[in-house]
MDAnalysis code that builds the backbone (N, CA, C; Angstrom):
import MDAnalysis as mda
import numpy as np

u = mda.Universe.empty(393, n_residues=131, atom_resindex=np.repeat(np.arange(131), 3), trajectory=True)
u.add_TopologyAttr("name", ["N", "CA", "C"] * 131)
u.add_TopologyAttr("resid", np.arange(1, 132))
u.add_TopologyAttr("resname", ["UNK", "UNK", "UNK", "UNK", "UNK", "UNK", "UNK", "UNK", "UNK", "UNK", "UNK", "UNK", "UNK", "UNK", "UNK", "UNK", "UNK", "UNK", "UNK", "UNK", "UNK", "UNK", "UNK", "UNK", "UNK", "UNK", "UNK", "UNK", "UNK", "UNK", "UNK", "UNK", "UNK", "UNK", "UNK", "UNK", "UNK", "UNK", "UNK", "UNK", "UNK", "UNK", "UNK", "UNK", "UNK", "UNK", "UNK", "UNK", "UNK", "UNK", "UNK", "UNK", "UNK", "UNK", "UNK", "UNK", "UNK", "UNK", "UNK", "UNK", "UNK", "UNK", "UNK", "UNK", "UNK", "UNK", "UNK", "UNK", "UNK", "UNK", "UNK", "UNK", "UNK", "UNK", "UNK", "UNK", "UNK", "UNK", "UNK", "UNK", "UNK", "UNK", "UNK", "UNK", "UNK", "UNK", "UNK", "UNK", "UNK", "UNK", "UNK", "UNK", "UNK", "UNK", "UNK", "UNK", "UNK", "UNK", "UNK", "UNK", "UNK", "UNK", "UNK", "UNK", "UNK", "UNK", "UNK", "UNK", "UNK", "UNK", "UNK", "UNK", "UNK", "UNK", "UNK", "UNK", "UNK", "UNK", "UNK", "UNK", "UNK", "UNK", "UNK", "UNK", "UNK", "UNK", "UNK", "UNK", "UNK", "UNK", "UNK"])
u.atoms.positions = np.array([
    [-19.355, 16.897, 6.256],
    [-18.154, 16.425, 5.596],
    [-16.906, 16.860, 6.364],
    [-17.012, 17.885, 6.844],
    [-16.033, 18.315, 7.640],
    [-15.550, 17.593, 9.110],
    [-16.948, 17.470, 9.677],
    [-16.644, 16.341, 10.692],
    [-15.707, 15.161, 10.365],
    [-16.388, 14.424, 8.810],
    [-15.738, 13.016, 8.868],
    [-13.877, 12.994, 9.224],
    [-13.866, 14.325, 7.696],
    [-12.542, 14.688, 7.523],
    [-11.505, 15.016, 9.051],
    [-11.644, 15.808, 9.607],
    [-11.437, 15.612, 10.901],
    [-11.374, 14.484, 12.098],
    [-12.774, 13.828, 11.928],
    [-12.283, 12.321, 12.894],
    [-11.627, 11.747, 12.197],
    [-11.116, 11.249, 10.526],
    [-10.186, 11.049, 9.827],
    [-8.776, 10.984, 10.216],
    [-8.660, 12.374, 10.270],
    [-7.524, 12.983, 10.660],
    [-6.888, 12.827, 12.127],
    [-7.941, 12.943, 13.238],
    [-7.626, 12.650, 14.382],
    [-7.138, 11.383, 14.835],
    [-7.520, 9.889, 13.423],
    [-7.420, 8.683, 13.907],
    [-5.917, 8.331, 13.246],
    [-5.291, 9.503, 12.593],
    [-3.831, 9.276, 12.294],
    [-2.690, 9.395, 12.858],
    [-2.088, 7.900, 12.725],
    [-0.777, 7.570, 14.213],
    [0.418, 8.070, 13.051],
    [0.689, 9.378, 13.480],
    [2.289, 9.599, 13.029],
    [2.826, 8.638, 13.027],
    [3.740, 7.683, 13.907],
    [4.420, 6.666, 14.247],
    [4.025, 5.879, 13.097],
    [3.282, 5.291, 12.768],
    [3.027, 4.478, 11.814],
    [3.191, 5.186, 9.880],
    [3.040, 6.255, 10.137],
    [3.228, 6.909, 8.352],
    [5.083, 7.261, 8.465],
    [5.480, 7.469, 10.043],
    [7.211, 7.707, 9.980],
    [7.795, 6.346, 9.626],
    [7.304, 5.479, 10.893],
    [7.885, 3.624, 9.766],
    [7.692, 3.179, 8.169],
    [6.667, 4.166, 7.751],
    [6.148, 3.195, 5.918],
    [6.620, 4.492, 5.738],
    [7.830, 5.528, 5.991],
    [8.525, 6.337, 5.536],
    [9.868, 5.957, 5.096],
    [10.340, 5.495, 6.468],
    [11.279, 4.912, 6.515],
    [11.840, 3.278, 5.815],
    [10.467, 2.382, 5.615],
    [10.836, 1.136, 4.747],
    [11.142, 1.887, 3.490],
    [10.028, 2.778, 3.148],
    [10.176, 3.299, 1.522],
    [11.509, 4.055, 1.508],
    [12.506, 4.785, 2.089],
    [13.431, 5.667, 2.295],
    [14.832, 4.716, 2.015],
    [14.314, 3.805, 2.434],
    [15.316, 2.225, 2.672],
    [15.410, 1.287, 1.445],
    [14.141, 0.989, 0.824],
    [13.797, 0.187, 0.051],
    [15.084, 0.142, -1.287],
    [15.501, -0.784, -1.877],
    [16.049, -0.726, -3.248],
    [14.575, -0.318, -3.948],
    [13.597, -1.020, -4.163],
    [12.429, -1.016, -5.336],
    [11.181, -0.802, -4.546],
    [10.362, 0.228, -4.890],
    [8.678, 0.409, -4.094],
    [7.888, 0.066, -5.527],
    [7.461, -1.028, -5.179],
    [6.166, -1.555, -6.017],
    [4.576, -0.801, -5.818],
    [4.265, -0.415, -6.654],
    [2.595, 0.222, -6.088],
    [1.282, -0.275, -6.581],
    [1.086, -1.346, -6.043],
    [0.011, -2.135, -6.800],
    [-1.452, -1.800, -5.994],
    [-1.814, -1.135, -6.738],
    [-3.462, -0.847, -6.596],
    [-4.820, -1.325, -7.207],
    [-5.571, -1.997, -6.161],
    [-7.429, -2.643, -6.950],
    [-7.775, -1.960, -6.925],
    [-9.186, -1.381, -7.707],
    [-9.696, -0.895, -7.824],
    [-9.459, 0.430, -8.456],
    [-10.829, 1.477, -9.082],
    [-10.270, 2.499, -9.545],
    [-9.701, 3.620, -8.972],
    [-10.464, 4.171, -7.588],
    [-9.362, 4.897, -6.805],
    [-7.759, 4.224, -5.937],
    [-7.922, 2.947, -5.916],
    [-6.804, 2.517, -5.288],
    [-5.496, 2.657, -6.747],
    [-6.001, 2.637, -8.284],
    [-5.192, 2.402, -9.113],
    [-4.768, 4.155, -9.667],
    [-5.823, 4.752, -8.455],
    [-4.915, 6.280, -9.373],
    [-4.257, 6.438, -7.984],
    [-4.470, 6.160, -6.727],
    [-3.433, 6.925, -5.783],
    [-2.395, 5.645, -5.947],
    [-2.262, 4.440, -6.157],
    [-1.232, 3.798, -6.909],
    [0.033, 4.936, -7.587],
    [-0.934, 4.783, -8.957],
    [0.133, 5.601, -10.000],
    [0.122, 7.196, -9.044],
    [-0.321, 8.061, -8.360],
    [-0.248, 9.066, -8.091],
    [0.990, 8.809, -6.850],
    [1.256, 7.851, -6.074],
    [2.510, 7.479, -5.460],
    [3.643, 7.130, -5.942],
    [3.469, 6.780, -7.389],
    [4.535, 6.135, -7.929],
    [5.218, 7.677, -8.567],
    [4.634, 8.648, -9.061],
    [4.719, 9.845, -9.777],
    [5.435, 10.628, -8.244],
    [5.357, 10.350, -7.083],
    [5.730, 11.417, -5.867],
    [6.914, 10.614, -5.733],
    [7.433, 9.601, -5.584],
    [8.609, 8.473, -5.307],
    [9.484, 8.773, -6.188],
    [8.975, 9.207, -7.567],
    [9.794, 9.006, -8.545],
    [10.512, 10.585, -8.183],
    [10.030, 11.829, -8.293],
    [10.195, 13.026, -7.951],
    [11.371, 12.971, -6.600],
    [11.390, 11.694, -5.675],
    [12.556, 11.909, -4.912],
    [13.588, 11.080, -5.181],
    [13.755, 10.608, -6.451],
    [14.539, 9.629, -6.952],
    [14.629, 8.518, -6.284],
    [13.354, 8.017, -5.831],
    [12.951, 6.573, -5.439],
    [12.585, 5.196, -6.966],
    [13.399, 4.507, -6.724],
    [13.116, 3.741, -7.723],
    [11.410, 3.252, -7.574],
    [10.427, 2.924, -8.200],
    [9.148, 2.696, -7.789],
    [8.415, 2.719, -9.156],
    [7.643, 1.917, -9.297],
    [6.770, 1.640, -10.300],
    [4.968, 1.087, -9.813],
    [4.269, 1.762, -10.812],
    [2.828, 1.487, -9.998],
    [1.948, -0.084, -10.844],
    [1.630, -0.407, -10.407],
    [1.227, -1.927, -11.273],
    [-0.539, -1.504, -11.008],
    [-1.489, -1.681, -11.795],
    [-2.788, -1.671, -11.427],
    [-3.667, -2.950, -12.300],
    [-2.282, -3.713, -12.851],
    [-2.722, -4.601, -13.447],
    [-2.934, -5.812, -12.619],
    [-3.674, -7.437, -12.579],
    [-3.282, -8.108, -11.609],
    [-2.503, -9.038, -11.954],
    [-2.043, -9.360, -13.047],
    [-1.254, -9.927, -13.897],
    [0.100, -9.684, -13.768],
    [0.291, -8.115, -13.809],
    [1.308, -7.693, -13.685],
    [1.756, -7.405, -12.338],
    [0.474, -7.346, -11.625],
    [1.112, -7.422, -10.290],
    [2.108, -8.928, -9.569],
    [1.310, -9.738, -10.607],
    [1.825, -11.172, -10.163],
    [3.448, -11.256, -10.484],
    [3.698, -11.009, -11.646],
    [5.002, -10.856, -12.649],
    [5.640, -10.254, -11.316],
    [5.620, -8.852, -10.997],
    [6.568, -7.885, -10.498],
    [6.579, -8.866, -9.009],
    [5.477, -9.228, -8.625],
    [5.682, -9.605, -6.921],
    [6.916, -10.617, -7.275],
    [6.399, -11.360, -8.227],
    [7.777, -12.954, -8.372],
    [9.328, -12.619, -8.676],
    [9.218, -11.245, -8.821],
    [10.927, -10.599, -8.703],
    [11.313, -10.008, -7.572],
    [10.529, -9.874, -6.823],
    [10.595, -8.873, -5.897],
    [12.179, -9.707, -4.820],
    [12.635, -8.988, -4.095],
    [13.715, -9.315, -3.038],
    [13.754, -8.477, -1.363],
    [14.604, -9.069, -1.165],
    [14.168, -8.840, 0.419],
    [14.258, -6.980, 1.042],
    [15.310, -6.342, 0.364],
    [14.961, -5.257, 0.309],
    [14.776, -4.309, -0.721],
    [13.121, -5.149, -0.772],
    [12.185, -3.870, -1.640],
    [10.812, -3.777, -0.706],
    [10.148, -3.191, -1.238],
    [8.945, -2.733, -0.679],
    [7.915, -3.019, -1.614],
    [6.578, -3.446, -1.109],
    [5.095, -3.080, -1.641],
    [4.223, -2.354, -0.818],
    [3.707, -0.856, -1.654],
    [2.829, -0.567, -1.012],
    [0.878, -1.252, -1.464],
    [0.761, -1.780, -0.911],
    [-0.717, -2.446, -1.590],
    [-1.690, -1.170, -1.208],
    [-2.658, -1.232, -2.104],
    [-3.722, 0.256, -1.812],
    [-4.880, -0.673, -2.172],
    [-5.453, -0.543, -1.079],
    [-7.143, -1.633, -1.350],
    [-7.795, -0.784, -0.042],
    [-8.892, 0.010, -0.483],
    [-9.860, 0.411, 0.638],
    [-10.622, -1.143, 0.650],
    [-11.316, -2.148, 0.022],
    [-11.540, -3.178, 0.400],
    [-10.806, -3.960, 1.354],
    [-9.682, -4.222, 1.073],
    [-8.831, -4.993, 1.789],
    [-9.222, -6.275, 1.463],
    [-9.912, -6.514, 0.813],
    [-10.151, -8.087, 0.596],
    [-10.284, -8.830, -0.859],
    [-9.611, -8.210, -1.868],
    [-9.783, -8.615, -3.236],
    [-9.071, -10.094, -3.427],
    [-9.143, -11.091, -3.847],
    [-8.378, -11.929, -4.045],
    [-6.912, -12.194, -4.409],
    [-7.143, -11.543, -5.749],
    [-5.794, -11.180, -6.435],
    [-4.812, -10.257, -5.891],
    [-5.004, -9.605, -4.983],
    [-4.111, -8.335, -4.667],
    [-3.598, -9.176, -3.139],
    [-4.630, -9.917, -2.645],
    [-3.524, -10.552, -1.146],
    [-3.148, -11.942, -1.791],
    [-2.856, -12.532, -3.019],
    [-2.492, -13.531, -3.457],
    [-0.995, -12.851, -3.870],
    [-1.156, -11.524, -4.594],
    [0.601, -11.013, -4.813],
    [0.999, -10.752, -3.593],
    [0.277, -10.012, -2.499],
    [1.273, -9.841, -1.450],
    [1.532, -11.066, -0.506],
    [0.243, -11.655, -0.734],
    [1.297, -13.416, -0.046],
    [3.119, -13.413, -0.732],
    [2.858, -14.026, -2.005],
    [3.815, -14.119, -2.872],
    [4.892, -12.691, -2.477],
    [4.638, -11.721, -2.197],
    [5.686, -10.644, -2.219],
    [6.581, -10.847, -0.899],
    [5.387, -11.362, 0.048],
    [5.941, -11.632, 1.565],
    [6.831, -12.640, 1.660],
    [6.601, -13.828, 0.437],
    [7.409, -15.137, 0.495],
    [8.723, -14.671, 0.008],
    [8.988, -13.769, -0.731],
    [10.105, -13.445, -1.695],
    [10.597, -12.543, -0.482],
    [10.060, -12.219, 0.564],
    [11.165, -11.296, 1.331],
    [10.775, -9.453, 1.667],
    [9.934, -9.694, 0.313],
    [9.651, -7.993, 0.220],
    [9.006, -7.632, 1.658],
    [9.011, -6.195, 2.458],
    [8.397, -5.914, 3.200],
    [6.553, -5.265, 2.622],
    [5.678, -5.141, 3.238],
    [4.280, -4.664, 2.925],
    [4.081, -3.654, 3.529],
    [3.412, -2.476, 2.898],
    [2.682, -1.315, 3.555],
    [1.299, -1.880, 2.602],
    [0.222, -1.484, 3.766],
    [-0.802, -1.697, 2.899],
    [-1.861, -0.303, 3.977],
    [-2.251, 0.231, 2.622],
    [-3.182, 1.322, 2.523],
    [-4.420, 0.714, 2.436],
    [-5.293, 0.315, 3.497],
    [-6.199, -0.595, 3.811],
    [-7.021, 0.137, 5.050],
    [-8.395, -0.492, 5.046],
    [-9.379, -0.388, 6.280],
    [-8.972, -2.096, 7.266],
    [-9.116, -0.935, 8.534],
    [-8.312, -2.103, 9.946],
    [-9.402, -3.234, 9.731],
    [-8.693, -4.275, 10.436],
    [-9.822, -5.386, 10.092],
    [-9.863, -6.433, 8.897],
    [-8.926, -6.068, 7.693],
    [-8.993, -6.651, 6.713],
    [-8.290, -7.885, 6.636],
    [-8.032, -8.605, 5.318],
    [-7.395, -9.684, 4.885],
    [-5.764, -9.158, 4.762],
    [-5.798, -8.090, 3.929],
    [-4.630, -6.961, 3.792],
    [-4.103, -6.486, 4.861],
    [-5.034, -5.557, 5.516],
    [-4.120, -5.188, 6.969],
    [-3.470, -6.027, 7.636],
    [-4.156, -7.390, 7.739],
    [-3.020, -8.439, 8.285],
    [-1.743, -8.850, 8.216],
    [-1.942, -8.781, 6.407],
    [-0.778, -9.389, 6.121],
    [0.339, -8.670, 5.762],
    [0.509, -6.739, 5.898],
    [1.583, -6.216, 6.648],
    [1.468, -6.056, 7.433],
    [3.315, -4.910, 6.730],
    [3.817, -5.221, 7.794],
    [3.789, -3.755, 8.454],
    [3.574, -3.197, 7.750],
    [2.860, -1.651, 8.257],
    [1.471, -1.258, 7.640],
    [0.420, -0.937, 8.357],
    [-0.963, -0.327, 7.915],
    [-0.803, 0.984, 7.985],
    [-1.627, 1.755, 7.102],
    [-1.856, 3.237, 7.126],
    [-3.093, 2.991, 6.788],
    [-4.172, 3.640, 7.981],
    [-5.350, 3.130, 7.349],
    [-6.691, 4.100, 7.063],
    [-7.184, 3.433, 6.400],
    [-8.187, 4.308, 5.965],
    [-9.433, 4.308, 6.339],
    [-9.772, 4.035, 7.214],
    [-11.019, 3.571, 7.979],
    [-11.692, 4.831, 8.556],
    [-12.664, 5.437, 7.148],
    [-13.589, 6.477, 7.122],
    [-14.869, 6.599, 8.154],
    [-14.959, 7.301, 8.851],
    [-16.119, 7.073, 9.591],
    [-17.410, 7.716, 8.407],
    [-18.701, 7.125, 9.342],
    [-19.485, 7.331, 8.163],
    [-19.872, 8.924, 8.424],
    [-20.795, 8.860, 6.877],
    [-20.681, 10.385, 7.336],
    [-22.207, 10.603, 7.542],
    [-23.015, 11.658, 8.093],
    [-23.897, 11.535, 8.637],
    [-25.077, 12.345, 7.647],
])
């Protein structure tokens, strides 16, 4: 376990967590829409750290509601999408829609995906296996 955690760690580009620092630092509104059940607690567990720096930000884990919030969204706000899948339907159907409205994308995704594509910054999560 220690290995994984480590090649983990080694495959993380500063440069890329300082830019999805800086959109969020920038942003009027950080949306945090998360699939699944770990993507919907580090969701709300981002929205709870944003809020602590007086970042406006709200976590959506609904997909309904993700739809609602993407169709308000404006050109400077932010979504962070959180999908270790990267490929749920509903979650790259709001960030289509979030991208059309202007919003910028961070997506907390494995490289390779439907998601990683379609931001505009990846932070990714692409676990090696563990042995």
């Amino acid at each position: 376990m220690t290995a994984v955690v480590a090649e983990w760690q080694r495959q993380i580009d500063p440069a890329h967590i300082e830019k999805a620092a800086t959109l969020i630092n920038q942003a009027r509104r950080v949306d945090c829409f998360g699939t699944g059940a770990t993507s919907h607690f580090l969701a709300q567990d981002l929205q709870a750290r944003l809020f602590r720096f007086d970042i406006a930000s709200t976590a959506y884990t609904d997909a309904h509601l993700q739809m609602v919030a993407a169709a308000t969204l404006q050109p400077n706000d932010v979504v962070v999408a959180i999908s270790f899948v990267g490929r749920m339907p509903s979650l790259l159907e709001v960030v289509r829609l979030a991208k059309k409205r202007g919003a910028k994308i961070i997506a907390m995704t494995r490289s390779q995906t439907p998601l990683a594509q379609l931001a505009d910054e990846v932070l990714l999560t692409d676990v090696p296996r563990d042995a």
